[in-house]
C-alpha positions in Angstrom: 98.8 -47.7 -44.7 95.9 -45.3 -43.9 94.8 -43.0 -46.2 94.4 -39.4 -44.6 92.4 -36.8 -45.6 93.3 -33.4 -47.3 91.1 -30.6 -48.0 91.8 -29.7 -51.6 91.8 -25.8 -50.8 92.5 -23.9 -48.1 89.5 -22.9 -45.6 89.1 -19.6 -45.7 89.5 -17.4 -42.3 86.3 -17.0 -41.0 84.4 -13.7 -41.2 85.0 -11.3 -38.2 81.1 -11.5 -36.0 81.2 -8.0 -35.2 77.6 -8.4 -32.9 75.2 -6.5 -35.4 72.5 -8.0 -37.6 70.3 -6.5 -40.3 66.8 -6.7 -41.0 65.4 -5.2 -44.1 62.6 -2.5 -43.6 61.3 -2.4 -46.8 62.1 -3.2 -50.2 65.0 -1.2 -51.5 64.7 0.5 -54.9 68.3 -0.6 -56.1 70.4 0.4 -59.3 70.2 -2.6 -62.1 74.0 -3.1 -61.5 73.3 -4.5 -58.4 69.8 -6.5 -58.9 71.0 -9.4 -59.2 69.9 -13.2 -57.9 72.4 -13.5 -55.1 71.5 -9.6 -53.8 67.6 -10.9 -54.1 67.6 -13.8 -52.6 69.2 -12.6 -49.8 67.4 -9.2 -49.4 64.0 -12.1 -49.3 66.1 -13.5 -46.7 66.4 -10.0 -44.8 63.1 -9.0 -45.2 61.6 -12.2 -43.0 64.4 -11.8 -40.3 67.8 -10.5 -39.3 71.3 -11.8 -40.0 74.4 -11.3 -39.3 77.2 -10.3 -42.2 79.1 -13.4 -41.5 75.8 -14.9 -42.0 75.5 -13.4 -45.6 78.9 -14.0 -46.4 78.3 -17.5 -45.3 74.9 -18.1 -47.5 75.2 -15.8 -50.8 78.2 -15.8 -53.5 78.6 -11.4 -52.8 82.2 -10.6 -52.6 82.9 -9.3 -49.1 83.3 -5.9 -51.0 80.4 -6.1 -53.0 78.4 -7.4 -49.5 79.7 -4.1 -47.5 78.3 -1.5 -50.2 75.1 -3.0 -50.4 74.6 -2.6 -46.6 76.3 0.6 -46.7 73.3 2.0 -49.4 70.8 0.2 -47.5 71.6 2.1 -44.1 72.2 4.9 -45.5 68.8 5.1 -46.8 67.6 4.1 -43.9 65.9 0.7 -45.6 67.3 -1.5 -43.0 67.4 -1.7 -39.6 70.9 -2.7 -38.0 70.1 -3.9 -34.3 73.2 -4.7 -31.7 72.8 -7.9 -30.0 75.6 -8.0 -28.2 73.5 -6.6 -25.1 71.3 -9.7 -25.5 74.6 -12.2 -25.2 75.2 -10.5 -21.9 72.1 -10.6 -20.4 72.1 -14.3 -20.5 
């Protein structure tokens, strides 16, 4: 009798690709509630090339909450730049 194979959890819905990516401008002067290892590491990430939220939520351990307010403070201090590609798919 063959054995099958069961994931041991549930997969998770993937995140919604909503066509925008981020690229950090500079480096944001954040509150100590939110400097932490995960929020660095991807804001290194950011600041060498853009990336898509279901990119983030893919590579780092932020909440989808948590994720969503930090780019929230970062554009509305203007300390990234959020850049549509969606015109680029089409053109191809």
């Amino acid at each position: 009798m063959p054995l099958g194979w069961a994931a041991s959890r549930p997969s998770a819905p993937e995140p919604v690709d909503d066509g925008l990516v981020y690229r950090l401008k500079h480096w944001p002067d954040l509150p100590s509630a939110v400097r932490t290892a995960d929020v660095f590491r991807l804001l290194s990430v950011m600041s060498h090339r853009a990336v898509s939220r279901r990119w983030m939520l893919a590579h780092t351990r932020l909440a989808p909450i948590r994720l969503d307010m930090l780019l929230r403070r970062l554009r509305d201090r203007s300390e990234v730049e959020v850049i549509d590609i969606r015109a680029f798919r089409a053109a191809d």
